[in-house]
C-alpha positions as CSV (number, residue, x, y, z in Angstrom):
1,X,0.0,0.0,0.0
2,X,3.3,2.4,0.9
3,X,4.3,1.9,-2.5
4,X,0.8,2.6,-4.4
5,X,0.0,5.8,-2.0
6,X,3.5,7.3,-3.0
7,X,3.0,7.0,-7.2
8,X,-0.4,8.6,-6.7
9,X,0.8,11.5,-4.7
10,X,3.7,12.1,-6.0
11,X,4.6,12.9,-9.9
12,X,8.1,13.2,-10.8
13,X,9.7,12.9,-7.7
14,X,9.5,9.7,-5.4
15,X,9.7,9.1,-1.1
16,X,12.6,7.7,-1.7
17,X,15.8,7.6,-3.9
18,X,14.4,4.8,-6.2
19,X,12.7,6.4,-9.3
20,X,11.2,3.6,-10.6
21,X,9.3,0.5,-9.6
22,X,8.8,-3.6,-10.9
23,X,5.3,-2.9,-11.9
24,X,5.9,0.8,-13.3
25,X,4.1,2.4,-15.3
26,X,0.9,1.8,-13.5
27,X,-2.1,2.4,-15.6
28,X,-5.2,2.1,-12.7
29,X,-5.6,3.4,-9.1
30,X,-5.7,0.6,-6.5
31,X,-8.6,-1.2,-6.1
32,X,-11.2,1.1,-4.1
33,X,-11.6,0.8,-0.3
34,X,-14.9,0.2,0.8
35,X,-17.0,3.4,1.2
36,X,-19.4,3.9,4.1
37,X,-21.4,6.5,5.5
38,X,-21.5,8.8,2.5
39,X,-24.0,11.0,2.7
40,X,-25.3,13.4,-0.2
41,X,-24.1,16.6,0.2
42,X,-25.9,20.0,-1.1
43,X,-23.8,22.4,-2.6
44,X,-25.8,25.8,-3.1
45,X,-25.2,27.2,-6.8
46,X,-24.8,30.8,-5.4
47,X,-22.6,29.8,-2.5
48,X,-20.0,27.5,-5.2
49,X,-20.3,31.2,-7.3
50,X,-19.0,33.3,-4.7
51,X,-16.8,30.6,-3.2
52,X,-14.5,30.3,-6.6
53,X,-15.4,34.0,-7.9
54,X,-14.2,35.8,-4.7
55,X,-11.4,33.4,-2.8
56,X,-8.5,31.3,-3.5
57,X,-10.5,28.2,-3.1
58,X,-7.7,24.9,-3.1
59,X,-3.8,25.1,-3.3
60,X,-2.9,27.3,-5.9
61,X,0.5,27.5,-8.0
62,X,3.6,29.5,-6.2
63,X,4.1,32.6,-7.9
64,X,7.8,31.6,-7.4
65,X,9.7,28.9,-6.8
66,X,9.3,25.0,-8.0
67,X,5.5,24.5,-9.8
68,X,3.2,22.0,-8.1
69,X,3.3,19.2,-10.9
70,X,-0.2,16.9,-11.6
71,X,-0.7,14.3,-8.9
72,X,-1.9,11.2,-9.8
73,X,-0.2,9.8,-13.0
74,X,1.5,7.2,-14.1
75,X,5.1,7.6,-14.8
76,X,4.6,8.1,-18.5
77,X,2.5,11.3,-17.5
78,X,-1.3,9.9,-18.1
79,X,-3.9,9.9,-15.5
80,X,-4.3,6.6,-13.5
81,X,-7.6,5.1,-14.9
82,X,-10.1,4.9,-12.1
83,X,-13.1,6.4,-10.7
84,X,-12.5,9.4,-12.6
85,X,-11.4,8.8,-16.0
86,X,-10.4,5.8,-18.5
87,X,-8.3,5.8,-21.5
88,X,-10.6,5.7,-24.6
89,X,-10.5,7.5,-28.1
90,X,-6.7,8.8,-28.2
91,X,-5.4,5.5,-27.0
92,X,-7.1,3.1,-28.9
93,X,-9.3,4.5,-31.4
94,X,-12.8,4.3,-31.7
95,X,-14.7,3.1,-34.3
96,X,-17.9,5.0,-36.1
97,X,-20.4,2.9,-34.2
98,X,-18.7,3.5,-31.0
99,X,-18.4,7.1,-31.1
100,X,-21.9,7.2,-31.7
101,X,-22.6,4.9,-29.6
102,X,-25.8,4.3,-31.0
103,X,-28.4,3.5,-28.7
104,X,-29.8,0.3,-28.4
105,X,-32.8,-1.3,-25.9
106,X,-30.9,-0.4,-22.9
107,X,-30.3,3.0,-22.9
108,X,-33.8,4.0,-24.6
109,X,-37.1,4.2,-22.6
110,X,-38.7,1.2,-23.5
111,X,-41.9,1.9,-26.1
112,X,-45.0,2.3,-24.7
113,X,-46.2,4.1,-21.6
114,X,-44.0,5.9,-19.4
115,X,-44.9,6.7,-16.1
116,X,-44.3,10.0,-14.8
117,X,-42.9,9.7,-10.9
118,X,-41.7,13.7,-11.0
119,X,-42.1,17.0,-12.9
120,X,-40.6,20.5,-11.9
121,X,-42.7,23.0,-13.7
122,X,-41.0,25.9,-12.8
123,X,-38.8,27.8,-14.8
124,X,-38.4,28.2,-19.0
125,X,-37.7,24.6,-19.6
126,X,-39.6,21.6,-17.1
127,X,-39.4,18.3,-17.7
128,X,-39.8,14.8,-15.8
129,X,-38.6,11.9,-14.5
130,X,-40.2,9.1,-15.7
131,X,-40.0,5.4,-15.7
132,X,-40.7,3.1,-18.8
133,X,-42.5,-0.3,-19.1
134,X,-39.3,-2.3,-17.8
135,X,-39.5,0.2,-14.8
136,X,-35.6,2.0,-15.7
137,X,-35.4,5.9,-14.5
138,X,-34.9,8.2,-17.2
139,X,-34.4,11.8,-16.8
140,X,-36.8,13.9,-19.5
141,X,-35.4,17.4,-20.7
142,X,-36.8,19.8,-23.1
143,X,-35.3,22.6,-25.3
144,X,-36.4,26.4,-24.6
145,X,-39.3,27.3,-26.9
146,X,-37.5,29.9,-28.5
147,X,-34.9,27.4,-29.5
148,X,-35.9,23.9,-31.1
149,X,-33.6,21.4,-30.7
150,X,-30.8,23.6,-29.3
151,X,-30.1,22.2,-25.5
152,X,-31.6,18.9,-26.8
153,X,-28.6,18.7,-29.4
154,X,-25.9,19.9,-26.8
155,X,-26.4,17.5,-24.3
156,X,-26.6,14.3,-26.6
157,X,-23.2,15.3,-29.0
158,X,-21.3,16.9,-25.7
159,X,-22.0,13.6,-23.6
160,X,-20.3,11.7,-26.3
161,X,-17.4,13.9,-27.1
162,X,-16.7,13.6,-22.8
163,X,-17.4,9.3,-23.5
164,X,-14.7,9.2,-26.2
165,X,-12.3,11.3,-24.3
166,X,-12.3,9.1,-21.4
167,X,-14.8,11.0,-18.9
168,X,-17.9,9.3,-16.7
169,X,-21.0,10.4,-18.0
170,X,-25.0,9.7,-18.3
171,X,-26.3,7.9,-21.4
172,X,-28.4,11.0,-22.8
173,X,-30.1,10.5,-26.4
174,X,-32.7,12.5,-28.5
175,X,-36.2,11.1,-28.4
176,X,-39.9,11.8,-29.4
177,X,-42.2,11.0,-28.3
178,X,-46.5,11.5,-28.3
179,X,-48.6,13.2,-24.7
180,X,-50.6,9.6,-24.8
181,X,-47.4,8.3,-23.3
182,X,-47.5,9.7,-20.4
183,X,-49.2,8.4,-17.8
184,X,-49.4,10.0,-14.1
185,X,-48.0,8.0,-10.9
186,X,-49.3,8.1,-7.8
187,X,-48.2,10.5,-5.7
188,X,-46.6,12.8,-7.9
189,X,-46.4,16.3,-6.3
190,X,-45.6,19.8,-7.5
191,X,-45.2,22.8,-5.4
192,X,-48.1,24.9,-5.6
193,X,-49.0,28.8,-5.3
194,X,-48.8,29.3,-1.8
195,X,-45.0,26.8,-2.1
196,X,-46.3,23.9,-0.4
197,X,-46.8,20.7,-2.4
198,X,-49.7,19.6,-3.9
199,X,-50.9,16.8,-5.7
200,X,-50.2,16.4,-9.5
201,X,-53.2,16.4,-11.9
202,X,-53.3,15.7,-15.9
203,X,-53.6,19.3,-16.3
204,X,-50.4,20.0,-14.8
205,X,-48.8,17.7,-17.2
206,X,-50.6,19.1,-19.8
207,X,-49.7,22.8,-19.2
208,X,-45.8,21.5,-18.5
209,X,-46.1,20.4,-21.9
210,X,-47.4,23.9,-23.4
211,X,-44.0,25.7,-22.3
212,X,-42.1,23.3,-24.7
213,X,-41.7,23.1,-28.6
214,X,-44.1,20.7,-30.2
215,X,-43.7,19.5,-34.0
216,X,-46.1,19.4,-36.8
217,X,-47.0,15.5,-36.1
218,X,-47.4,16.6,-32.5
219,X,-44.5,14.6,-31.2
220,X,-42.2,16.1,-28.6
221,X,-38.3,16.1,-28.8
222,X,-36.8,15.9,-25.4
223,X,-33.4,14.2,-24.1
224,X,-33.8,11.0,-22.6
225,X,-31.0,10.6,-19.6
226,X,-30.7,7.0,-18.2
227,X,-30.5,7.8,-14.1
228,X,-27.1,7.0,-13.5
229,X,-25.9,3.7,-11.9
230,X,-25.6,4.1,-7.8
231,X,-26.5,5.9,-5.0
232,X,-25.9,9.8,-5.9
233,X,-24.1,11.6,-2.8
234,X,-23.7,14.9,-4.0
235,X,-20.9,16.9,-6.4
236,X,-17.7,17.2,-6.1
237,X,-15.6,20.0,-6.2
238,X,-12.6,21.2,-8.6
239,X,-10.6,21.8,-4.9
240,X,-9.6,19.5,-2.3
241,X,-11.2,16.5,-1.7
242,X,-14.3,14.7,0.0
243,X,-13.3,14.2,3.5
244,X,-15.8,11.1,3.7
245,X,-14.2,9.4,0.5
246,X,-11.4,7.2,1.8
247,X,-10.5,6.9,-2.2
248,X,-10.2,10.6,-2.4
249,X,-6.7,11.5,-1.3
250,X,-5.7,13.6,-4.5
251,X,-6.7,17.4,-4.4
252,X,-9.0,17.8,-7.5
253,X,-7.0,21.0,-8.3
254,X,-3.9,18.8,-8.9
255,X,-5.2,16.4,-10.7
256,X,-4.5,16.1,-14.5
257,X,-7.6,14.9,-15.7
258,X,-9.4,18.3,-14.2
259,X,-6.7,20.7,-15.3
260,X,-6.7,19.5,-18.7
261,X,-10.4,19.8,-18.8
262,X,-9.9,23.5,-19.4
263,X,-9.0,22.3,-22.8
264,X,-11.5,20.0,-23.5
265,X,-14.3,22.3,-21.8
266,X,-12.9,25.3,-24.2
267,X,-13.4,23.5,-27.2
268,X,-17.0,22.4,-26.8
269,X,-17.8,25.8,-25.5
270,X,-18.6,24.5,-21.7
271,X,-18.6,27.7,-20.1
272,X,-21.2,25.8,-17.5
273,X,-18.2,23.6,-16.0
274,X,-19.5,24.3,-12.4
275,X,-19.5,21.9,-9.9
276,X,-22.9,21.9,-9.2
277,X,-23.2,20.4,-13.0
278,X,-21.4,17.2,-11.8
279,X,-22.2,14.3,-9.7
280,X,-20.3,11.8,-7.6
281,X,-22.4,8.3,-7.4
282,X,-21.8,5.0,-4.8
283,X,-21.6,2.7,-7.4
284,X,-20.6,-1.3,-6.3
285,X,-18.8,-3.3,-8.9
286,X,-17.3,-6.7,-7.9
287,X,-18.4,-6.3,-4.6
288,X,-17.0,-2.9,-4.0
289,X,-18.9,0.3,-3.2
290,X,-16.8,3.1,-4.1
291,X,-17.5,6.7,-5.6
292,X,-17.3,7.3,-9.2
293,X,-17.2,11.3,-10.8
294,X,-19.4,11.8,-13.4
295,X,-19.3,14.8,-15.6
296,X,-23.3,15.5,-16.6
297,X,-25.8,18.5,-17.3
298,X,-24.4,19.6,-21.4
299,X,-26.8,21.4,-22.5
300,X,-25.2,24.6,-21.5
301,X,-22.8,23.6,-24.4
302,X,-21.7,23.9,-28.3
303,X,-23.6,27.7,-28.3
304,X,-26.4,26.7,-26.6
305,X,-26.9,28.2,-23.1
306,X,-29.6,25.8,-21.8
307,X,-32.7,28.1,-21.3
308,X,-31.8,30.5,-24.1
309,X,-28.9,30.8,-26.4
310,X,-25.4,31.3,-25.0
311,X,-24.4,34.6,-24.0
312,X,-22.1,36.4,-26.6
313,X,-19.7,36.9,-23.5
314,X,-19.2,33.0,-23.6
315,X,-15.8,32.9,-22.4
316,X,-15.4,35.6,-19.9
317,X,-15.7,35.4,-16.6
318,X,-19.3,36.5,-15.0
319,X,-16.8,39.1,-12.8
320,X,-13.1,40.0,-13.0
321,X,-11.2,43.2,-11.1
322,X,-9.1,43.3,-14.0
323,X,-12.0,43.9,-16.6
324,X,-14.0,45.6,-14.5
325,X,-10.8,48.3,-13.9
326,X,-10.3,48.3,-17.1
327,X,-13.8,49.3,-18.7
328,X,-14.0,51.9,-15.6
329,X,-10.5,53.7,-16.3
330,X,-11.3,53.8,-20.3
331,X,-14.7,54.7,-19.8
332,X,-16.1,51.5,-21.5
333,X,-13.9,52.2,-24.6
334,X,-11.6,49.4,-24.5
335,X,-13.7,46.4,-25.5
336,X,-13.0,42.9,-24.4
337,X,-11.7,40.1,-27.3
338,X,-15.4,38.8,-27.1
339,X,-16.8,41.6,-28.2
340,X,-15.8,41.3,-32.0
341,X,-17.6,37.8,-32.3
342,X,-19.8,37.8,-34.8
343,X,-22.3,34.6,-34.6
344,X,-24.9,33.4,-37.5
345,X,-28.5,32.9,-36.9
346,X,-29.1,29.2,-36.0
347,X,-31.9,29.2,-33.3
348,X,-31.0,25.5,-33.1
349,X,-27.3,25.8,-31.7
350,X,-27.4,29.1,-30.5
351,X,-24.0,31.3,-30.4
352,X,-20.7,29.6,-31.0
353,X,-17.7,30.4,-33.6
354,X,-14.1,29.9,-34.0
355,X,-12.4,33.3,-35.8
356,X,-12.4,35.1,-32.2
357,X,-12.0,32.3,-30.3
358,X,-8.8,31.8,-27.9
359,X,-8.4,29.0,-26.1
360,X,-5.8,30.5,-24.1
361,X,-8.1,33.5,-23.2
362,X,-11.5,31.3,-23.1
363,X,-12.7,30.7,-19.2
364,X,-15.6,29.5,-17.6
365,X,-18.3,31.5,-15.7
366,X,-15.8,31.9,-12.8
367,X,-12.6,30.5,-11.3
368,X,-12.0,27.0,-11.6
369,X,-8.6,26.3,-9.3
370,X,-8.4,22.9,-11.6
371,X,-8.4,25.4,-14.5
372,X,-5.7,27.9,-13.1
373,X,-3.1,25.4,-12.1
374,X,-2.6,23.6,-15.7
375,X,0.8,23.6,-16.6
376,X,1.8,23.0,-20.3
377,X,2.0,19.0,-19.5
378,X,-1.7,19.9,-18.4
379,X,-2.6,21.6,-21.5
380,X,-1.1,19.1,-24.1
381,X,-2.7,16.0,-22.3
382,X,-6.2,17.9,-23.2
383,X,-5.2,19.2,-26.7
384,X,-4.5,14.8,-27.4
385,X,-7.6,14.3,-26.5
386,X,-9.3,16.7,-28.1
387,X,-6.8,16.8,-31.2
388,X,-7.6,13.2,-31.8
389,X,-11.2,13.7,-33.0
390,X,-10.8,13.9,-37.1
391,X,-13.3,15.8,-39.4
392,X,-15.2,12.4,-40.1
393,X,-15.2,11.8,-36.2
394,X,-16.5,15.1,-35.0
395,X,-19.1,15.0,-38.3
396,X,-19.8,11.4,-37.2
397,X,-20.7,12.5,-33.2
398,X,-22.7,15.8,-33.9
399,X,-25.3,13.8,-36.6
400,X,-26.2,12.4,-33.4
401,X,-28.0,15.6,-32.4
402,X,-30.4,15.5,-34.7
403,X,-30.1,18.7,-36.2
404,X,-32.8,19.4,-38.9
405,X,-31.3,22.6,-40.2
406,X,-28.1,21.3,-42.4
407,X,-26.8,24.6,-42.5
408,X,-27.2,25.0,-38.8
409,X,-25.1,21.4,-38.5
410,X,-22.5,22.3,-40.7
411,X,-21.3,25.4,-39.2
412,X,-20.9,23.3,-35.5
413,X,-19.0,20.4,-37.5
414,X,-16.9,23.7,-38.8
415,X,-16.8,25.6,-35.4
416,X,-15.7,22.6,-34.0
417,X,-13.0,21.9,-36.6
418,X,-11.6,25.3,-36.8
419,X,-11.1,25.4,-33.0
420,X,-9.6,21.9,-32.5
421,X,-7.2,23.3,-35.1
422,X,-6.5,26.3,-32.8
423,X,-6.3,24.1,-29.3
424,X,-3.5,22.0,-31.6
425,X,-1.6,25.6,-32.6
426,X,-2.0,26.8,-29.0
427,X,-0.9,24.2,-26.8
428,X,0.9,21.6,-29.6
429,X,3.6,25.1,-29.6
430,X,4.6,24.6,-25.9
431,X,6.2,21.2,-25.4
432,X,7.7,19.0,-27.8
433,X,4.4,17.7,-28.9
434,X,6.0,13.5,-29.3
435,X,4.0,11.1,-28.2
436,X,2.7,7.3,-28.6
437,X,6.5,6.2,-27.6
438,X,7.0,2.9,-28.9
439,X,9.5,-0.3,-28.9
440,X,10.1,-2.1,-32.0
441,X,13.0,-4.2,-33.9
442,X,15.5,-2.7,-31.6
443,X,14.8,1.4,-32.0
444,X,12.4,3.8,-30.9
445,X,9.7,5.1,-32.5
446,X,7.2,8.1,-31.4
447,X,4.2,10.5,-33.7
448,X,4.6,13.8,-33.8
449,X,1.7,15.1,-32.7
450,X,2.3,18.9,-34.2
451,X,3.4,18.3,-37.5
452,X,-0.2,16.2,-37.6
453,X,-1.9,18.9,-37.0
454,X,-0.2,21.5,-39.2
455,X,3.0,22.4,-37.0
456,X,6.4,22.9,-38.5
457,X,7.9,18.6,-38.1
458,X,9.9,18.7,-34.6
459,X,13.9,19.1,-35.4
460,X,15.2,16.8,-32.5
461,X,18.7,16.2,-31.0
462,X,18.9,13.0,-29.5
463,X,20.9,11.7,-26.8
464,X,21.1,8.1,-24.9
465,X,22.1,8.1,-21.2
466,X,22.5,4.9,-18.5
467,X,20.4,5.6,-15.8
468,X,20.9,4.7,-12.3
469,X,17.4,4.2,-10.5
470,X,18.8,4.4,-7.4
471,X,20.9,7.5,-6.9
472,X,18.9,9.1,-10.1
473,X,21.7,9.8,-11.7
474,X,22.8,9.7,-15.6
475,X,26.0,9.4,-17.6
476,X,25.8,9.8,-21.3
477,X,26.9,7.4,-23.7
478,X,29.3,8.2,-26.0
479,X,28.2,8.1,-29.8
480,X,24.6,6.7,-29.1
481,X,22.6,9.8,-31.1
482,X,20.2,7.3,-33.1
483,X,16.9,5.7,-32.1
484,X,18.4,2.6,-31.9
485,X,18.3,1.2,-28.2
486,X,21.9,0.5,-26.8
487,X,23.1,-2.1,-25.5
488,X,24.1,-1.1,-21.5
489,X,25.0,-3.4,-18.9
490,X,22.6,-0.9,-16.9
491,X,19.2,-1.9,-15.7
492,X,17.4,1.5,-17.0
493,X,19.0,4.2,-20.2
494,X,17.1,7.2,-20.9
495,X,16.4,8.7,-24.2
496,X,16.7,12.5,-24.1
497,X,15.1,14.4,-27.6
498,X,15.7,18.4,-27.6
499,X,13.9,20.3,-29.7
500,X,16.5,22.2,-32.0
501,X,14.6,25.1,-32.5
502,X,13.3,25.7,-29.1
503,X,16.2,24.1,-26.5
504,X,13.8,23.9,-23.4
505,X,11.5,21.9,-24.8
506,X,12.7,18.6,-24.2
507,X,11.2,15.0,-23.5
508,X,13.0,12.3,-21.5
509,X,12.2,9.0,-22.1
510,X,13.2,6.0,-19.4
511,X,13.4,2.6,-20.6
512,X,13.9,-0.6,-18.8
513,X,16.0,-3.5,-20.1
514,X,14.4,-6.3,-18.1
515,X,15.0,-9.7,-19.4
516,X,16.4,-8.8,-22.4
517,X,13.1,-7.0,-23.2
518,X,13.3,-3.5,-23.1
519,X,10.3,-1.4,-22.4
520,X,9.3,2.5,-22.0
521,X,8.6,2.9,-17.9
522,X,8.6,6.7,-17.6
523,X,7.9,9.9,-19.9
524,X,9.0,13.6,-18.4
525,X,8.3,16.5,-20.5
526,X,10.4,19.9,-19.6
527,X,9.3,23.3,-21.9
């Protein structure tokens, strides 16, 4: 257990002198301890505001001295796969069908009647919870009536770009569906005028159903969400950690599968990222209870900002000192980046392009401490994962909202193109973008991930090294510049590649020559 606590949290360094283990790299966390006692916390949507907007919520990076490197990874730098995340599209790609993931029996309600067990009729769009014949719990969301198809479309494309790219998420598909459906449980209670509950009547479903778009045939389009496996115990938080979560030792702001989410959440647009829009779930596999993270609630994504179309400010903070100064001291006359967006009218995606966008400059609604740790490591983990979505792939996952205005689906497929392309440019530029390391017939091999994406090829210097695990040290081998693997009476040699053009940019790449067999135990990126 020593020895599985200290590669979680620790990255580069180790406890002790020995850098590298028998069983390194690891690719999962250790099998979950037993949870007990969990109880579903609240966390109040103005109180997680005003936490993040107006305090230093988690450890933050030193302005000076030694940066706090991601916690949990492997030694070749990628998340452990776990409760929070699992390698998927970059690592071994997906097919067509998969990316899709095309609904079958089990994540559709079943036909037939559906019985409604909740409503909230409040607000611009209701909907239900419902179960179908076979008795499953599926969460029923609408689209604003102003926009058709808009948050409808967000949540099922978004839900699938997070599947592919290795995220926990609810099984959320398009349906239609006809009133005669619905049928009303027992029960079933809404609040009524004076705010105490009252019993649900067929009128109240009927006049839920008037604040939502209906179609010519008189079907309604909603999302269908498949209730998520487990017992739900609340959200958790992009800082610290859930005290009652013996699993939970990693601060979720040092953790590289949340900072490299700023990435992945600038891309789609998910200016929503709050923690309130995710949910941790006591899930029991293989006789285990243990909390899982699930990222959920997309429909504030891709343009579309749930209730209405996304705010042309999409990007900006809700508040910031520095803005605010700067609009007050210039008299409003020096406009923010956002400002020269232009957006085209497609009621069914709402407001998203790519010609102002920047991911460097895009942020959520307000601090995430995830978010404002990322170092360049960070970043180029989420630009792979985004980066490895081709045109076919993205054109593939956004059919799958359904869109019925072509023109409207085309400019997302483009918006979407256009700013992978950027994320590449961006964060590609910062490290020595090599990756997918690989032994075969006696050399090394890596891709360039850059020049794939439209990056001058990387001009590397490379350099072999013994390596002494346990004093750390190296000693260069004379000669050995090629990527053939040298023959060393050492147990470990390191690869070193410079970058030519750029000589911080480096990538060091440890190899183990165990039984004869050598193999790639550790990755370290330095820019």
């Amino acid at each position: 257990m020593r020895r599985i606590l200290a590669c979680i949290l620790l990255s580069a360094a180790a406890l002790t002198a020995q850098r590298f283990y028998p069983d390194d790299p690891l690719e999962f966390e250790p099998p979950p301890r037993p949870v007990k006692d969990i109880k579903n916390r609240k966390l109040s949507d103005y109180f997680d505001l005003l936490n993040n907007q107006f305090r230093m919520a988690g450890e933050r990076q030193p302005k000076q001295g030694p940066r706090i490197s991601a916690k949990s990874v492997s030694t070749l730098g990628e998340p452990l796969q776990g409760a929070w995340w699992v390698k998927r599209h970059y690592y071994n790609r997906m097919t067509t069908a998969e990316l899709q993931r095309v609904p079958g029996p089990d994540v559709l309600p079943a036909a037939g009647k559906w019985t409604v067990v909740s409503a909230k009729n409040e607000g611009v769009t209701p909907g239900f919870v419902v179960l179908d014949a076979n008795k499953r719990r599926f969460f029923i969301k609408f689209d604003p009536m102003t926009n058709p198809q808009m948050a409808t479309s967000a949540d099922a494309i978004t839900s699938r770009f997070f599947y592919a790219m290795g995220f926990h998420v609810p099984d959320n598909n398009v349906i239609y569906f006809v009133e005669d459906q619905l049928e009303l449980g027992e029960d079933v209670s809404l609040p009524g005028r004076d705010g105490k509950p009252r019993k649900m009547t067929r009128r109240d479903l009927v006049e839920i159903l008037l604040k939502v778009p209906k179609a010519d045939d008189g079907r309604y389009r909603a999302t269908a969400s498949l209730a998520l496996p487990g017992k739900p115990v609340g959200p958790p938080r992009y800082s610290g950690t859930r005290t009652d979560d013996p699993n939970d030792i990693v601060p979720h702001e040092h953790r590289r599968d949340q900072r490299g989410l700023h990435v992945i959440d600038a891309w789609l647009d998910h200016d929503d990222s709050r923690a309130i829009n995710n949910l941790d779930a006591v899930v029991t596999e293989n006789g285990r209870s243990f909390i899982r993270h699930f990222q959920l609630d997309f429909g504030s994504t891709l343009g579309s900002g749930t209730q209405r179309a996304n705010s042309p400010r999409s990007g900006a903070y809700y508040f910031s000192w520095h803005t605010s100064a700067r609009q007050f001291f210039s008299l409003g006359l020096a406009p923010s980046y956002w400002m020269f967006a232009s957006y085209p009218h497609f009621p069914s995606i709402g407001k998203i392009e790519w010609k102002v966008f920047d991911p460097e400059r895009w942020v959520p609604e307000y601090p995430n401490p995830a978010f404002l740790n990322r170092l360049p490591d960070d970043e180029f983990w989420g630009a792979k994962q985004v980066t490895a979505f081709t045109d076919d792939d993205i054109r593939a996952i956004v059919s799958m909202g359904q869109l019925t205005d072509k023109q409207a689906e085309a400019w997302l497929v483009e918006c979407l193109i256009k700013r992978r392309d950027k994320i590449a440019h961006v964060y590609f530029s910062k490290v020595l973008p090599l990756d997918k390391f690989a032994i075969g017939n006696g050399e090394i091999s890596w891709q360039d991930l850059g020049a794939a994406h439209g990056l001058p090829a990387a001009d590397v210097s490379l350099q072999w090294s013994s390596f002494d695990n346990a004093a750390g040290t190296r000693t260069a081998i004379a000669g050995q510049v090629s990527k053939l693997i040298p023959t060393t009476g050492s147990a470990y040699s390191c690869l070193t590649l410079q970058d030519r053009q750029t000589p911080s940019h480096s990538i060091d790449v440890f190899i183990h020559h165990a039984s004869g067999t050598p193999r790639i135990v550790g990755i370290e990126r330095h820019w």
